[in-house]
GUSE-860592 format. One line per 4 residues: number of its first residue (from 1); their letters; for each residue x, y negated, z of N, C-alpha, C. Coordinates in pm, whole numbers. Each point is the difference from the previous one (the first is absolute). Layout:
GUSE-860592
NUM	a	X:Y:Z:X:Y:Z:X:Y:Z  ...
//
This chain:
GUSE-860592
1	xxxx	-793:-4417:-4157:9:145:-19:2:66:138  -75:105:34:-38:55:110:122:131:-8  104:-19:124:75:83:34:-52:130:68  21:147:-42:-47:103:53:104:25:100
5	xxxx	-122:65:115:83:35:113:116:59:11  106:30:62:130:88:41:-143:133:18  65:63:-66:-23:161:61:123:71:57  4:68:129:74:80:36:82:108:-60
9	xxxx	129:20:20:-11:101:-119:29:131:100  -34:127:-22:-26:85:133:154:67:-12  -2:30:139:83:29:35:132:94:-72  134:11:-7:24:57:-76:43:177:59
13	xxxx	-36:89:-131:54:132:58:89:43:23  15:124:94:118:40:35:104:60:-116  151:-46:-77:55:65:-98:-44:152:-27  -15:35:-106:-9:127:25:135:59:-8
17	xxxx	114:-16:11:144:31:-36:-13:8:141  12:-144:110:-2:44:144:-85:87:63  -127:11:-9:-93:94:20:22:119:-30  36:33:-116:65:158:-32:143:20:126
21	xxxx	61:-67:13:129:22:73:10:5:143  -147:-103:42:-24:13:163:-68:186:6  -93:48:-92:-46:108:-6:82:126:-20  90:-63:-79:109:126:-6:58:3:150
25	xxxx	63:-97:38:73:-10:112:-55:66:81  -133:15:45:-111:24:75:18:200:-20  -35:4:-85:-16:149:-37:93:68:44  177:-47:-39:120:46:-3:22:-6:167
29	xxxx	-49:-80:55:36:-36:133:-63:172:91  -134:26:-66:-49:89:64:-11:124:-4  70:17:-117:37:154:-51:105:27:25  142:-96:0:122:14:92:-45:11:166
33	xxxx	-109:-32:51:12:46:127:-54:156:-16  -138:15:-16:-57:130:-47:102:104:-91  99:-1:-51:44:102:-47:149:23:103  37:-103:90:114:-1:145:-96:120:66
37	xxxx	-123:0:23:-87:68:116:-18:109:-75  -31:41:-137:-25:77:-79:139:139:12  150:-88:13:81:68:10:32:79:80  -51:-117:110:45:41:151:-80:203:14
41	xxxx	-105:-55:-27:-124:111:30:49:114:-69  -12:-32:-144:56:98:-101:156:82:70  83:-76:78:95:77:77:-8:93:131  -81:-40:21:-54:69:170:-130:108:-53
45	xxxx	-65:-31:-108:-117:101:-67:126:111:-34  103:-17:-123:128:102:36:74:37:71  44:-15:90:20:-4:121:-81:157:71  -133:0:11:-92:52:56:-36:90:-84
49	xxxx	36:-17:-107:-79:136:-143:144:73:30  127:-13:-26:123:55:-18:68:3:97  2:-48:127:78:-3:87:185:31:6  54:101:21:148:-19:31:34:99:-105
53	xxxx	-66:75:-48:21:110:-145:-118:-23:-128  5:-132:-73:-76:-9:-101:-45:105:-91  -71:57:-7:-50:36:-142:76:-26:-126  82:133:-42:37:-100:-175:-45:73:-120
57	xxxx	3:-107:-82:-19:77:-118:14:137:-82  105:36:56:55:115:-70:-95:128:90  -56:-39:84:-63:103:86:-119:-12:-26  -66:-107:-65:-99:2:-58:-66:77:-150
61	xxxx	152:13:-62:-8:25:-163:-23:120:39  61:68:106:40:166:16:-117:40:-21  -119:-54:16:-150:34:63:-104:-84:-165  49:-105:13:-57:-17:-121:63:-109:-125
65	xxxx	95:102:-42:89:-73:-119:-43:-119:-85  -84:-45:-21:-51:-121:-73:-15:-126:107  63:38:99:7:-152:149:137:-81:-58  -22:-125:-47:72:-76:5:69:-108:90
69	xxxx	-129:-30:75:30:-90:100:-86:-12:122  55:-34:119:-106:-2:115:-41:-121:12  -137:-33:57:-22:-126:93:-72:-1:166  47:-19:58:-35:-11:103:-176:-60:43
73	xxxx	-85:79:76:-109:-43:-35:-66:-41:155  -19:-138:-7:-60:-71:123:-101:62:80  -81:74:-74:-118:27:98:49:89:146  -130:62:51:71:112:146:11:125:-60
77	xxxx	32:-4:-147:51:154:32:155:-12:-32  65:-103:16:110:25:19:107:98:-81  -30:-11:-149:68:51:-91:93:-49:-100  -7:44:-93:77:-40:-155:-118:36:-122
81	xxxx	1:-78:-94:-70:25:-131:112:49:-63  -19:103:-86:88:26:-95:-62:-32:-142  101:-79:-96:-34:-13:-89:123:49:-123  -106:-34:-139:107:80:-133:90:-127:-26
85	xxxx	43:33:-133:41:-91:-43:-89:-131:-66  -104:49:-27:-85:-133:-37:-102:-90:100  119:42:161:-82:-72:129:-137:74:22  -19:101:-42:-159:62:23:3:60:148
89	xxxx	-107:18:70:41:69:127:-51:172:-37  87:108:22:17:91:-57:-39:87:133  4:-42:154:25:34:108:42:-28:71  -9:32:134:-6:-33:129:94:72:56
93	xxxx	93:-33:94:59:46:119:26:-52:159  27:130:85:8:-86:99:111:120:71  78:-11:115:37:61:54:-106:26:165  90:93:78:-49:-9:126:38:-49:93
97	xxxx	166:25:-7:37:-81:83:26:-191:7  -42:-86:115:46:37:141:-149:23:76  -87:-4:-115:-188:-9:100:17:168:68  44:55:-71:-34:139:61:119:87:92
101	xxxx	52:-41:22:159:10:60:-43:53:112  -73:2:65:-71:78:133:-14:120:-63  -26:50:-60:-47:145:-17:94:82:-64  14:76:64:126:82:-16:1:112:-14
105	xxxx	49:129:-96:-26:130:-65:30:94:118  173:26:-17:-4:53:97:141:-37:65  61:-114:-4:104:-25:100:-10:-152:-66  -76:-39:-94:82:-159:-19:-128:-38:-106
109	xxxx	-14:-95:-61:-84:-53:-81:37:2:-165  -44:-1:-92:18:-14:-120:-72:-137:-79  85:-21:-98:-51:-120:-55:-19:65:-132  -132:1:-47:-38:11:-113:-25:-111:-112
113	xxxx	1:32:-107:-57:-82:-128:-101:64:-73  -122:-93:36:-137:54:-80:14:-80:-127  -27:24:-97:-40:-41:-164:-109:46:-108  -96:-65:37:-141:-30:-83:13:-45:-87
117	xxxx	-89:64:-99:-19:12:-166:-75:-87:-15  -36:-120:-19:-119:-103:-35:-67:48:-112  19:106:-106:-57:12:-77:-166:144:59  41:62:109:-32:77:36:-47:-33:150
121	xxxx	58:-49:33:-21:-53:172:55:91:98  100:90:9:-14:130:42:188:-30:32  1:99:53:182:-21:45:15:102:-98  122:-65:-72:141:70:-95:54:49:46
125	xxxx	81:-62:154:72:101:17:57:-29:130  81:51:71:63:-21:146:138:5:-15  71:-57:81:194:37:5:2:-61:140  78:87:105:55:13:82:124:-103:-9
129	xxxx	4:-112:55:127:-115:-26:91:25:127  -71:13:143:133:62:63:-110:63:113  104:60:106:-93:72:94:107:10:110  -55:-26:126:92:60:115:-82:121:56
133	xxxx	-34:109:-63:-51:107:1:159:105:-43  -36:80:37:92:109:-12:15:41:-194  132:-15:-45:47:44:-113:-87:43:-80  5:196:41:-34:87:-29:-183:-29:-49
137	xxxx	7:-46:96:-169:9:53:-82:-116:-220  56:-118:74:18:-128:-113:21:124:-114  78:18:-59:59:69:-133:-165:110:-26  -47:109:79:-55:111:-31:-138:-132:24
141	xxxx	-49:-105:-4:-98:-21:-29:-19:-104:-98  131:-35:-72:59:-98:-117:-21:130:-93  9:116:-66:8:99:-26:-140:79:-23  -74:-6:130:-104:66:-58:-80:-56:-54
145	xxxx	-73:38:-110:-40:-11:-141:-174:-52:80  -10:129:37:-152:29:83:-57:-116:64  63:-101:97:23:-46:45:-38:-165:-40  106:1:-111:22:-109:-90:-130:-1:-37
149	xxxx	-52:87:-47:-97:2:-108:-151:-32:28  22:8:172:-149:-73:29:-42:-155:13  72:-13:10:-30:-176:1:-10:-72:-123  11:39:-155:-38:-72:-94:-178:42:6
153	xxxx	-25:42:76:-153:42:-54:-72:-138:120  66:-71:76:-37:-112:101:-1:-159:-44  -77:-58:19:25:-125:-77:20:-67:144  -2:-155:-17:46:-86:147:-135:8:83
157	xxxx	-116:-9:-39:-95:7:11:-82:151:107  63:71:-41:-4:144:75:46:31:102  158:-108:-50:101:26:152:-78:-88:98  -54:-50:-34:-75:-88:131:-78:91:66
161	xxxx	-50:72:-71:-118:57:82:28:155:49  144:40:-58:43:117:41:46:39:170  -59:128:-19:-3:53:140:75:119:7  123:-6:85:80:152:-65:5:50:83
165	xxxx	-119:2:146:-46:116:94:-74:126:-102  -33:-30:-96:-86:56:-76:112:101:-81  112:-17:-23:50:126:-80:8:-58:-134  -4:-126:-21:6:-7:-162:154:-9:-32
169	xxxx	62:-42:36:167:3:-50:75:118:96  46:107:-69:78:136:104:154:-55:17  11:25:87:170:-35:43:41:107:-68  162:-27:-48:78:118:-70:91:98:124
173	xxxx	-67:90:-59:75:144:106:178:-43:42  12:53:87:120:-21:97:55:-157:-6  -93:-114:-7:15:-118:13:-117:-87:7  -83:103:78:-175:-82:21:19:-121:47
177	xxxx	50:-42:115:16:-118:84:50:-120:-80  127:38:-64:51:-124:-59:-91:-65:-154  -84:151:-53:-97:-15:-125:-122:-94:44  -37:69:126:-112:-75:96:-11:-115:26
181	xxxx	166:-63:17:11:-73:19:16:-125:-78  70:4:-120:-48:-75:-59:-125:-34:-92  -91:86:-14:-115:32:-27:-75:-103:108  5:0:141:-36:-78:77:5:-161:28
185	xxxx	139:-7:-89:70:-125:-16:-63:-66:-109  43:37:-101:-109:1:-174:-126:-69:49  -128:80:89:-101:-1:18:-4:-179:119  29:-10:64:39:-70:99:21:-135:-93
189	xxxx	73:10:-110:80:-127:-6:-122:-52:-84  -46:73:-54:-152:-48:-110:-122:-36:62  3:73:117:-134:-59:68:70:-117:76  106:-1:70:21:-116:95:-7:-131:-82
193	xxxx	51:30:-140:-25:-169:-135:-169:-32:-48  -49:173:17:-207:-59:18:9:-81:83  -1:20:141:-49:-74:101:26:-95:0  151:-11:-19:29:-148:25:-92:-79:-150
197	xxxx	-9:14:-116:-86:-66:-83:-112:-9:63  -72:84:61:-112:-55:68:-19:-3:134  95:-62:45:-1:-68:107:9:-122:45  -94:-85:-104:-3:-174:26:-81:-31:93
201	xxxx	87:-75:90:-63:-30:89:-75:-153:41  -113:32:73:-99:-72:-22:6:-145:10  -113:-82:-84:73:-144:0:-86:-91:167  117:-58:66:-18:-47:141:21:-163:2
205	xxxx	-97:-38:42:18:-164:12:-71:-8:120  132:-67:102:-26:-9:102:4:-138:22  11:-50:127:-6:-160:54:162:-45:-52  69:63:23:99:-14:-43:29:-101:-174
209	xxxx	-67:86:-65:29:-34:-107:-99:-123:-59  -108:-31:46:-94:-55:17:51:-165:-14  119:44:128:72:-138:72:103:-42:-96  52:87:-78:112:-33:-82:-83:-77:-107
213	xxxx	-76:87:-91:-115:-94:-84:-29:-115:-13  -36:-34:157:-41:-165:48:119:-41:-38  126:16:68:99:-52:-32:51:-42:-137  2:89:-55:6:-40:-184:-101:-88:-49
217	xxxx	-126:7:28:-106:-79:-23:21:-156:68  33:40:119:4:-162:40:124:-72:-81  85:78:-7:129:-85:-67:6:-25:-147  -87:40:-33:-77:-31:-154:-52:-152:7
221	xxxx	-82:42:130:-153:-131:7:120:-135:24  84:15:100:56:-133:12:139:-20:-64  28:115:-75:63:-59:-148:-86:-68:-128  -77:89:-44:-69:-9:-135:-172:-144:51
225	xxxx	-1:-19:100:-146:-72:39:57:-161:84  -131:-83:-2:23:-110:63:47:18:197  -9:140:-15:41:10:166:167:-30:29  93:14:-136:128:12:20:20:-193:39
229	xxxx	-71:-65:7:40:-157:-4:-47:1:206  -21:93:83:-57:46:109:99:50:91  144:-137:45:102:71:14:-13:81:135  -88:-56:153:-12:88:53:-52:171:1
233	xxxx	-96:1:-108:-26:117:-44:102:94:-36  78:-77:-101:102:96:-29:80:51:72  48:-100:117:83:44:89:-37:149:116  -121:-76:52:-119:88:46:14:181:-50
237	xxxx	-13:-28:-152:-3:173:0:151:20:-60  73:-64:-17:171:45:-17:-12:72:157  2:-88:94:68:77:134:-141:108:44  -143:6:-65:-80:123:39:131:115:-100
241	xxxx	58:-44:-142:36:170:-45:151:32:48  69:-136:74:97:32:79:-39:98:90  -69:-25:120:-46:53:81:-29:141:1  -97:39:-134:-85:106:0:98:93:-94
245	xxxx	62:-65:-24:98:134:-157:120:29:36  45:-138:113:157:0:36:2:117:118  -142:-40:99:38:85:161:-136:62:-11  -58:28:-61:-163:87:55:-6:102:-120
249	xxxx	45:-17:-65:-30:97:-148:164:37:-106  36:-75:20:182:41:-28:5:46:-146  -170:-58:-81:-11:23:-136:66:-120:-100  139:64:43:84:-158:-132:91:102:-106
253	xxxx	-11:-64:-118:21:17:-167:114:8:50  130:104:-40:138:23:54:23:116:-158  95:-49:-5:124:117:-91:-63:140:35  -14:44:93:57:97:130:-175:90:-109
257	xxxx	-72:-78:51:-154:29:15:-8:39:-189  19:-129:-105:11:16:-132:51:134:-64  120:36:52:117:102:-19:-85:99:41  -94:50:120:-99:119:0:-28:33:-64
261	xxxx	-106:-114:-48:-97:33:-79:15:59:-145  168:-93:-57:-2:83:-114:48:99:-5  58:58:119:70:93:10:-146:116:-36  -93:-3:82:-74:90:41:-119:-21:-88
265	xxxx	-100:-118:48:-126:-23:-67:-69:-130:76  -96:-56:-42:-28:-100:51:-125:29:98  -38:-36:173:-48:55:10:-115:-105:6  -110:48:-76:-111:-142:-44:-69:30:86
269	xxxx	-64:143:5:-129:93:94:34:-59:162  124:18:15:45:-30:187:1:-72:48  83:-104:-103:25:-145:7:-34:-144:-89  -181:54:-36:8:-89:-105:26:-131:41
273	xxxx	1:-53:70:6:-182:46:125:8:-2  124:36:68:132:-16:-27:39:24:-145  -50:68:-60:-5:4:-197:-29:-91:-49  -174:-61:6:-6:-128:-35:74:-102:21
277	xxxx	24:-25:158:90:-98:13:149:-4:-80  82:114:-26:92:30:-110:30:-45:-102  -188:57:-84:-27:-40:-116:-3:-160:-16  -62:-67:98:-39:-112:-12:125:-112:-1
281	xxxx	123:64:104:127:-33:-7:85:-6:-106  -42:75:-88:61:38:-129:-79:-114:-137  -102:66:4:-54:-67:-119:-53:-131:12  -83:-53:111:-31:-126:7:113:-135:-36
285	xxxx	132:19:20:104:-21:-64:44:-38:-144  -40:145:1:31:13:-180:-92:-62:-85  -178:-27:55:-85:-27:-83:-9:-133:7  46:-80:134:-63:-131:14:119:-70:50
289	xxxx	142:10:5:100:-60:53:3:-53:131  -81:89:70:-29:-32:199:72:128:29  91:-47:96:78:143:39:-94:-27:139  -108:61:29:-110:39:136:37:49:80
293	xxxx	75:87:-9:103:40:115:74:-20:114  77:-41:-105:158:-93:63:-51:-89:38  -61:-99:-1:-73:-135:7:-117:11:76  -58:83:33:-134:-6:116:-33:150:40
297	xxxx	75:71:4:26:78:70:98:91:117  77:5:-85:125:61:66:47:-24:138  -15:62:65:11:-26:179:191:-83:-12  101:11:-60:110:-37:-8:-19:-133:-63
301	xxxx	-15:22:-94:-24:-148:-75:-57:-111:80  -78:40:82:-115:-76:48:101:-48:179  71:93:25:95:-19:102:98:-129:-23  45:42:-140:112:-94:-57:-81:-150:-7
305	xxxx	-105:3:-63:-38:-151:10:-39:-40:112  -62:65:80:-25:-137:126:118:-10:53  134:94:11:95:-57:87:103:-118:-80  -20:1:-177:50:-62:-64:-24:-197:29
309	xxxx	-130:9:91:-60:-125:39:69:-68:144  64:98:38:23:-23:150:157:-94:-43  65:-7:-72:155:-50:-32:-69:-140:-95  18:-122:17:-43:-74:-121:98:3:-91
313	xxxx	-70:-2:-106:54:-37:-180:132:-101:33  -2:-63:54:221:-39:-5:54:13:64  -32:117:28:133:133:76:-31:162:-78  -70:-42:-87:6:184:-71:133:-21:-84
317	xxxx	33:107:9:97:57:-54:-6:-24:-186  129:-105:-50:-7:-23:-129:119:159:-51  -80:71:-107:65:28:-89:25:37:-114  193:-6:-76:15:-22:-114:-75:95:-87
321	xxxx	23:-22:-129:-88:38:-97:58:113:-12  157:13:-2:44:166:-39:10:77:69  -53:-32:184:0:96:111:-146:58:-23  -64:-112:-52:-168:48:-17:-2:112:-86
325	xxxx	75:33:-147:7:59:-99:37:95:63  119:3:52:62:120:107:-99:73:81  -80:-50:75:-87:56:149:-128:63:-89  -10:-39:-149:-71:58:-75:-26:107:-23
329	xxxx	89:80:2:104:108:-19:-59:116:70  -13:-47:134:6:83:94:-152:89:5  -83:-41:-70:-127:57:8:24:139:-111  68:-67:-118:-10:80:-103:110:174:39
333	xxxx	110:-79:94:107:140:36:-77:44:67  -111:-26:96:-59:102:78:-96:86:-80  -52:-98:-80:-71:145:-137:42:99:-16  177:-82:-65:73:154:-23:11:108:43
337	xxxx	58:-84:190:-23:114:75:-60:77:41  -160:-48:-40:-143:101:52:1:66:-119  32:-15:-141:5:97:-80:100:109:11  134:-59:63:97:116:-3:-76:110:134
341	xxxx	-4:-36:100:-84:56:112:-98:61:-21  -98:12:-113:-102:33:-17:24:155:-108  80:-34:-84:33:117:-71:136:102:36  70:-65:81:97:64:25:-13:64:200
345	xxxx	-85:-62:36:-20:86:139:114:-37:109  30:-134:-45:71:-38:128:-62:-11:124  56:35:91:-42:-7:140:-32:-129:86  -56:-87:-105:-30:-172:24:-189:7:11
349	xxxx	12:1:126:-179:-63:22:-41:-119:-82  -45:-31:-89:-66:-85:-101:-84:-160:107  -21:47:97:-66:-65:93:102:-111:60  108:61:10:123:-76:68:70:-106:-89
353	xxxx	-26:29:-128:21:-126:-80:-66:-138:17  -146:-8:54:-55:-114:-11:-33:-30:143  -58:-120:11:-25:-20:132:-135:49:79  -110:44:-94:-130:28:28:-18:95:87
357	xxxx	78:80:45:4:111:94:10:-41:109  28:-128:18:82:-38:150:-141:-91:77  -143:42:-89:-119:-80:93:-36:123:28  42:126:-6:-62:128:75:130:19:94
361	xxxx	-45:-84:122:88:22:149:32:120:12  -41:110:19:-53:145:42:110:41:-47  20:-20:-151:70:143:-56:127:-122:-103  13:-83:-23:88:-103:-34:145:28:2
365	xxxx	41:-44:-105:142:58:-27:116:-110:27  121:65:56:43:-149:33:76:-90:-81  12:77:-151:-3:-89:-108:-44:-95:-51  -122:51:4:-154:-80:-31:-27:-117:66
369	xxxx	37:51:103:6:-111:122:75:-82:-8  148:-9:-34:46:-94:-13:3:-69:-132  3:48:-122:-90:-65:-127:-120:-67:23  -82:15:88:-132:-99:60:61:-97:56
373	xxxx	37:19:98:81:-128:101:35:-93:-77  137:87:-77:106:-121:-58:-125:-114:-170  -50:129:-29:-95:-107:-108:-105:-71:99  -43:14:87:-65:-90:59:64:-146:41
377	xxxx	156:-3:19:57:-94:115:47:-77:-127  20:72:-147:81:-90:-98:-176:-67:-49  -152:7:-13:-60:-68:6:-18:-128:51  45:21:129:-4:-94:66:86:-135:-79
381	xxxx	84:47:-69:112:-113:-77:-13:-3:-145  -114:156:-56:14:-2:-143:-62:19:-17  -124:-88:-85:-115:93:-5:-50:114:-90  -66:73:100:-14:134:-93:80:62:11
385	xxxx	137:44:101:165:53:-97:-65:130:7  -59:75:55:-10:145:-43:-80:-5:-82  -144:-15:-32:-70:-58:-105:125:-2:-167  44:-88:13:87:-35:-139:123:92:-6
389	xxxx	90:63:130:128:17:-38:10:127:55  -118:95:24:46:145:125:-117:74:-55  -141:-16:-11:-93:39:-51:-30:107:-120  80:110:-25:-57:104:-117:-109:0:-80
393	xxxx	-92:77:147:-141:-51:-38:-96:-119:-51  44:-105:57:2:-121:-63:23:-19:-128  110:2:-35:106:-32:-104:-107:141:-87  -95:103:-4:-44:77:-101:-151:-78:-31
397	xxxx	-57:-96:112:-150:-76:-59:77:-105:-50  61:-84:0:78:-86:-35:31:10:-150  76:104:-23:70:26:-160:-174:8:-45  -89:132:53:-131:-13:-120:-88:-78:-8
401	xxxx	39:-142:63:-41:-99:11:-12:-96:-118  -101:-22:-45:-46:-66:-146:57:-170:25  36:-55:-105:31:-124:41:-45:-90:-155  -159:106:-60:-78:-91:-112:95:-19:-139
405	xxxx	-51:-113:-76:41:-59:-143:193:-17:22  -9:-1:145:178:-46:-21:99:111:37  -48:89:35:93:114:19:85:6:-118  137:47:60:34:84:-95:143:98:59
409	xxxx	-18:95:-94:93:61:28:143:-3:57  42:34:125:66:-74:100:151:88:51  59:-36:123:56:69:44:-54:140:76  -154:-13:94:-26:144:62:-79:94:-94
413	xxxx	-13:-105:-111:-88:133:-115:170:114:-27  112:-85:-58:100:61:-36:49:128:115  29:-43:163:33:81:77:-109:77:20  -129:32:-45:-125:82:4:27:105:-90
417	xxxx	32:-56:-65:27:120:-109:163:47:35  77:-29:46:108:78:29:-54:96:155  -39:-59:33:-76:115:111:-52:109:-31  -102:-53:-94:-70:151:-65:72:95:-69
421	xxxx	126:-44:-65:104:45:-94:39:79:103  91:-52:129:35:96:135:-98:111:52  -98:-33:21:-135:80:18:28:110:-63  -2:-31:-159:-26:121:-125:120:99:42
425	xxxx	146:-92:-14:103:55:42:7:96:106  -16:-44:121:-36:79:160:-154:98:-5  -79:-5:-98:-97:136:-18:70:50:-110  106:14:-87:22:73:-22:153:95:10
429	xxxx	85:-54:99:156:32:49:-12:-53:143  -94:19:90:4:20:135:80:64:37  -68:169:-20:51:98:29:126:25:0  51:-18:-112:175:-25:-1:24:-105:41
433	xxxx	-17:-104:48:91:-99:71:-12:39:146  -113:82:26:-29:68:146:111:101:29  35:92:-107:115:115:-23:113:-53:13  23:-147:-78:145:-81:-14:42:-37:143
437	xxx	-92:-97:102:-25:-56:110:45:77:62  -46:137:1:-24:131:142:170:68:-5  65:-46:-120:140:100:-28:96:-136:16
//
């Protein structure tokens, strides 16, 4: 009897129970960072719409009674949506002050509240919220009717293009200046939120960024390609992005730099190669479990290992398992602290937390400086110690760092989400813990 061959049997698939859970993990990992940055922004976007006398509600209804609720609205005009009760946007507001705070009636400035009718496009209505203008003056142009009554016939659109050399808005008799004046202010604060909407500025790719590119690209090629088995190579361009990122270009991934951006905006047009490189810091991570970065880039990292070679392996420094758990620690309290710092306006340079500041000689902090030193000299005995036990930034490609079919839900997924919880917390009771702090 003729025995049939062994057939192979192919390979087997990935669970789909694990597969669903590495993907969840994946997702959750990146929307807890994106909605930390989301917050951040969303606080400093308020911040900049409301400044030190918010806008409230009740000053909204005065003007148009069916406003239930505000939202703060990202773009450059720097307002509030007003909406009903069924979340509809019903209208627009904005004040004047602090953009228009230069212009002054006739002894002091006024802060107005404009409120647009979305159904109409046109202003509802005006209220005077405070004024360091003279009393008298304030009251007889809160009062006149005449007055009031020209500006619903203006939509936002008009105020842009309004010209009030021309005589279209009359100042009110025996208080022209201070009428003038906020009339001037009004006008001012609507065109200065045009411009800035169209004022994007142009997209620039210089040598600069060119160089960062390569950099991400090469540390791809001799991660992800047969070049990574090429150990002089690797070494080769570790100490070219030491060289070129640490002392010639001073373009290194820092808290300091992250914390801008969400503060403000990202700037892609100026700096696209320091973006990419960002991006590439971030997600190459998350998609393929190569932290590219930390590992073939980072002018520090790259410090820490060659001096980690200079001490041999039985004299590094052994240690215990619960000092390790401990020194763990230390990445995650400095989170905290760049979150408390970040929303609350402590007087802590963000820069001085890590060591990356301390390869720009010039302007180097002497914090920084000694956080470089001392993680450099404990390399020498540990490897990696800033890398594993000092690193923030680190410790954020790290956590969105994919680790495939076996992940699972861990200890930094858990403290990720208590971060963001603090986050939510600190965008929304800053302000009073700023009031609590200051008394």
């Amino acid at each position: 009897m003729t025995e049939l061959p062994l057939v192979p049997l192919p390979p087997k698939s990935p669970r789909p129970a694990s597969l669903l859970r590495s993907v969840s993990l994946k997702v959750y990992r990146i929307v807890v960072l994106v909605l930390i940055v989301f917050l951040i922004r969303d606080y400093y976007v308020r911040k900049r719409v409301q400044g030190d006398a918010p806008i409230l509600l009740h000053e909204v209804q005065a003007i148009l009674p069916a406003a239930d609720s505000l939202r703060v609205d990202h773009s450059a005009r720097n307002g509030l949506f007003i909406l009903n009760q069924e979340q509809q946007t019903i209208g627009y507001a904005v004040r004047t002050s602090p953009i228009s705070d230069e212009i002054i009636g006739y002894c002091g400035p006024s802060d107005t509240l404009i409120v647009f009718d979305q159904a109409t496009g046109n202003i509802a209505g005006l209220s005077i919220r405070s004024s360091g203008d003279t009393t008298s003056h304030v009251n007889d142009v809160r009062n006149d009717r005449y007055y009031m009554s020209l500006w619903p016939q203006y939509s936002w659109d008009d105020l842009t293009q309004l010209d009030l050399r021309q005589g279209e808005i009359e100042g009110v008799s025996g208080a022209t200046m201070t009428s003038m004046g906020i009339a001037h202010a009004i006008v001012h604060r609507i065109q200065y939120s045009q411009k800035q909407a169209q004022a994007i500025p142009p997209f620039q790719f210089q040598a600069n960024d060119a160089v960062l590119l390569l950099f991400g690209v090469g540390a791809a090629l001799i991660t992800f390609t047969r070049l990574k088995r090429m150990h002089r190579l690797r070494s080769l361009f570790k100490l070219s992005a030491f060289i070129y990122l640490g002392f010639v270009s001073g373009d290194l991934l820092a808290e300091s730099l992250f914390a801008g951006w969400a503060k403000y905006t990202i700037p892609w047009r100026q700096l696209s190669g320091l973006v990419a490189l960002a991006a590439i810091a971030v997600f190459v991570p998350w998609s393929t479990r190569r932290n590219l970065y930390c590992q073939s880039i980072c002018p520090h990292g790259t410090a820490q290992e060659f001096l980690g070679k200079i001490v041999p392996a039985k004299r590094k420094w052994k240690i215990r398992a619960d000092v390790k758990r401990g020194l763990r620690w230390i990445p995650v309290l400095l989170l905290i602290l760049i979150l408390c710092i970040i929303f609350l306006d402590l007087p802590i340079d963000l820069a001085e937390l890590e060591a990356f500041d301390a390869y720009l000689l010039t302007s180097a902090g002497i914090v920084s400086i000694w956080i470089a030193v001392t993680g450099l000299f404990a390399s020498l005995f540990i490897p990696q110690a800033y890398c594993h036990y000092g690193c923030p930034t680190g410790s954020i490609f790290e956590f969105v760092r994919s680790h495939g079919r076996a992940d699972r839900f861990g200890k930094s997924d858990f403290v990720a989400g208590l971060l963001l919880l603090l986050a939510f917390l600190l965008n929304q009771y800053a302000e009073i813990l700023k009031q609590y702090l200051l008394n």
